[in-house]
N, C-alpha and C positions, 0 to 999 in steps of 0.2 A: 784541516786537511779535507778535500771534499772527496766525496764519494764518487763512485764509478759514474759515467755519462750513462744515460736513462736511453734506449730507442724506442719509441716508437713509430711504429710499418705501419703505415694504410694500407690496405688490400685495393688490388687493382682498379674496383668496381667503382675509387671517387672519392673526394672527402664527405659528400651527402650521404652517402649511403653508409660511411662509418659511423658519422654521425647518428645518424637513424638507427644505428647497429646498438651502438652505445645506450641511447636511448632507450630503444627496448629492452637491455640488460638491465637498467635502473629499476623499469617499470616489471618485470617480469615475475609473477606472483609464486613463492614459494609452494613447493609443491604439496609438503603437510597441508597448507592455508588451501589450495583448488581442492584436495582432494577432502579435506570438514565440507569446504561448499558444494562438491559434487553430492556427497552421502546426504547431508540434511537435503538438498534438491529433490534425491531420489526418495527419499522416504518421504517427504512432503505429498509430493506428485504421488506417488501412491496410494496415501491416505485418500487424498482426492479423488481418483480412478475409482477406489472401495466404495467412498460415499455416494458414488452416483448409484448405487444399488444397497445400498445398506444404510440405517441410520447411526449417529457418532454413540448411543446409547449399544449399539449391538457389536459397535466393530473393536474387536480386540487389537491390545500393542501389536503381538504375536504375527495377527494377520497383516498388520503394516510390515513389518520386519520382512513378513516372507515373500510378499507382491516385491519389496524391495529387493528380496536376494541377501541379506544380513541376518544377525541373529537378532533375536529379540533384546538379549544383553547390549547390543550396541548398539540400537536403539534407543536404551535406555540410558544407556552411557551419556549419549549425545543429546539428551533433552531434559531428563532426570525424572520425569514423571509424565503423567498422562496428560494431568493440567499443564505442564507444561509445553508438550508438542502442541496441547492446542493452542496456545501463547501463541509458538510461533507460527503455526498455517495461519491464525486468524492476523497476524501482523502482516502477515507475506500478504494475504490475501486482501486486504483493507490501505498498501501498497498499487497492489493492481487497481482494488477502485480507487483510489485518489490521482492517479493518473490517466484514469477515465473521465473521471470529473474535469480534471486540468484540460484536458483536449475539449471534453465540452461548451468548458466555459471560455477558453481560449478561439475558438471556434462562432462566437458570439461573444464577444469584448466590446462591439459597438453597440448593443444592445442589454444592458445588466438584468434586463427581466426575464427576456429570453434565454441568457448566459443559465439565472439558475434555474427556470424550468427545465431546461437541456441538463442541466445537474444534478437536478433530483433525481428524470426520468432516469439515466446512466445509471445511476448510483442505487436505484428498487428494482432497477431491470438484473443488474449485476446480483444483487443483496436476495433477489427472487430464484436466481439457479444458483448460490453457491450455497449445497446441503448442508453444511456445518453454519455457516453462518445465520443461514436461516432456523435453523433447530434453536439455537445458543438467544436468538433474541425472542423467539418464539415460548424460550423454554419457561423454567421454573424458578432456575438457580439451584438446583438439586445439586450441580457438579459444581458450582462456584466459578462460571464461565459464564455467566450473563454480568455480572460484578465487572468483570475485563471488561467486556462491551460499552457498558453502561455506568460504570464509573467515571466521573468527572476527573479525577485526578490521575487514571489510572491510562496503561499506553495506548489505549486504542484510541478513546475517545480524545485525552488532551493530545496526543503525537498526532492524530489528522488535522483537529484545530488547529495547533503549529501551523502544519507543513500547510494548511489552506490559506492561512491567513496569511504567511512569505508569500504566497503564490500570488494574491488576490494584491499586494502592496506591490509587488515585483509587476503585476499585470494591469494596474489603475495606480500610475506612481503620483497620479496630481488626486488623489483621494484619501482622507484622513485613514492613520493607519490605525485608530481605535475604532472608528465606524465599519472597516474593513473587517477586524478582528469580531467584530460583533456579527458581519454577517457570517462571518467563516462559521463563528459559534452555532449561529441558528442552522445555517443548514446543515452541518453536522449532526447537533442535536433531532433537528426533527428529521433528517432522513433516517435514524436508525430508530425514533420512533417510527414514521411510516412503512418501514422494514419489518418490525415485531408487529404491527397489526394494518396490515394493508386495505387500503377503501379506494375503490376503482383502479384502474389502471396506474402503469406507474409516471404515463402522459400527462396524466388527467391531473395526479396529484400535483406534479413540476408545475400543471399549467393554473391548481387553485394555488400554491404557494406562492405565484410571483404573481398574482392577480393581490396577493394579502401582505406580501412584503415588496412592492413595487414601490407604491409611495414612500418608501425609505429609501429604496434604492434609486430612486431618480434622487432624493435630495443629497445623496451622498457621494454618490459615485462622481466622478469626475472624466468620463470615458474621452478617447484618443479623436483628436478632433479626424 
């Protein structure tokens, strides 16, 4: 026995535009899900606003919560610990330089010397104003936030190597993808050494690193005729 006949009405405005209609209803993000990403944004960005005047050793949860406009409980809620918000500014923020990096070295793809001088300089220019960042590589380890930074295994360092060495295969596809991964490593590695103890400008350092890793990079790269 079949069931009732189904209608559906297009609205006046077209079938494209239902379509489009329809579409956006698939794609349109739950409002609990905007509203977790609005709150961690705002308490993020806070933290940030604080650190331009204070150091991450002086600045209370408390005081993030209330720049934010929240309580300090849901704050805590939403990150679980102190080490943990810094987990994620320092993720958010190590985000932004990798997609500094990417436009720099995208920017000079015809040239892979220049690509990582422009890379490093981005990446100790960036690593040089952002206050927490710089404290954490600077620091002691006292809070067990230089470990995040500077552990190989751990998300900052291995998740940029990742995302740089897709980047650098994805941006030199006629160049071997392990000789890629090898540079993605080194300059990862030593920009966040160069970041924990700076020696000249952050020009100068981009322009001795691709003076001392250029001879690998001419042999490997493969750049876009």
């Amino acid at each position: 026995m079949s069931g009732p006949a189904v209608s559906i009405t297009l609205t006046p405005m077209g079938a494209a535009a239902n379509v489009m209609d329809m579409a956006s209803a698939k794609t349109r993000v739950p409002f609990a899900e905007a509203a977790k990403v609005l709150l961690r944004e705002t308490l993020l960005d806070a933290a940030g606003e604080l650190l331009r005047t204070r150091s991450w050793q002086d600045l209370k949860m408390a005081d993030i919560a209330a720049t934010a406009g929240v309580s300090r409980q849901t704050l805590y809620k939403e990150f679980g610990s102190r080490q943990g918000f810094a987990q994620v500014y320092i993720l958010r923020e190590a985000d932004v330089f990798l997609s500094a990096v990417e436009r720099a070295v995208a920017a000079n793809r015809a040239d892979p010397r220049r690509a990582l001088a422009a890379a490093i300089e981005v990446f100790l220019t960036a690593a040089a104003e952002e206050p927490l960042i710089k404290a954490i590589v600077a620091g002691d380890d006292s809070d067990g936030l230089l470990s995040l930074v500077t552990n190989h295994a751990g998300p900052v360092l291995a998740g940029a190597t990742e995302r740089l060495t897709g980047y650098l295969i994805g941006l030199w596809p006629g160049s071997a993808p392990s000789s890629l991964a090898l540079v993605a490593q080194y300059l990862v590695r030593l920009g966040i050494s160069h970041a924990a103890s700076p020696q000249g400008t952050p020009a100068e350092t981009g322009a001795e690193m691709a003076l001392v890793l250029g001879p690998y990079l001419d042999q490997v790269v493969d750049t876009p005729p």
